[in-house]
C-alpha positions, -999 to +999 in steps of 0.1 A: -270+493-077-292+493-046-282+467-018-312+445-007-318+446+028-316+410+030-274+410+012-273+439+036-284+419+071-264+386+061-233+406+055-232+425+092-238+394+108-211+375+088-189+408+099-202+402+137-201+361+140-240+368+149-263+338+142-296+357+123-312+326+107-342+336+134-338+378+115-351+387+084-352+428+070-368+450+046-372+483+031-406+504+047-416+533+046-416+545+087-423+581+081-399+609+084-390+608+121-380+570+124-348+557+109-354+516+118-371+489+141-375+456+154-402+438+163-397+408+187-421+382+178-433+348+198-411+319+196-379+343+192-381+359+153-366+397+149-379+413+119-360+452+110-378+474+090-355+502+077-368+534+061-366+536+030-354+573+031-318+566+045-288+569+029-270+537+024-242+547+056-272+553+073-292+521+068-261+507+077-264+523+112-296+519+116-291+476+110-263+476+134-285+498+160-315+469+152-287+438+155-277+449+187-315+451+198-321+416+185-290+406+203-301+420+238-341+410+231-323+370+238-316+385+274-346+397+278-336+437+276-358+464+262-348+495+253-315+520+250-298+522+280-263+518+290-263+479+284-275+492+252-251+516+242-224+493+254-237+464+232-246+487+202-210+504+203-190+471+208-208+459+169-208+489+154-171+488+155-168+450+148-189+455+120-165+482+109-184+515+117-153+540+131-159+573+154-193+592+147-208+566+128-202+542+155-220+568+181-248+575+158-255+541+153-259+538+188-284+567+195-318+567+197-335+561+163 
């Protein structure tokens, strides 16, 4: 049974107390060098595009990575720095990701 990513997104943020009524998510093909992304739209939507090559602990990385870029796009911050990692790190243990799936989660994808 394949998860959709749609079961997938409303789970983490039940599992993070995140409001993503304004987030939707899907499957895409993103080549072999990109796990995920989000794209800020105007008037505040995220959408996440996960590749459709990940494993399913991976695609559940890679949403955690995108929630916490969703998150930070509210504040107006771009990008993976340390606010970032901090952010990322903080729900991808809330969202129950332990040890190295927490730090991968938070790297670069």
């Amino acid at each position: 049974m394949t998860i959709t990513p749609t079961s997938l997104l409303l789970n983490t943020c039940l599992a993070l107390s995140m409001n993503c009524d304004h987030i939707t998510a899907d499957y895409k093909d993103l080549g072999s060098k990109v796990a995920s992304e989000a794209s800020l739209y105007v008037g505040g939507n995220v959408h996440i595009g996960i590749n459709t090559n990940l494993s399913p602990a991976k695609t559940h990385e890679a949403l955690v990575h995108e929630l916490a870029h969703a998150k930070l796009f509210e504040a107006k911050h771009y990008g993976h720095g340390r606010k970032f990692k901090r952010e990322c790190t903080k729900m991808a243990k809330t969202a129950g990701l332990k040890g190295l799936k927490a730090v991968n989660a938070c790297e670069y994808y």
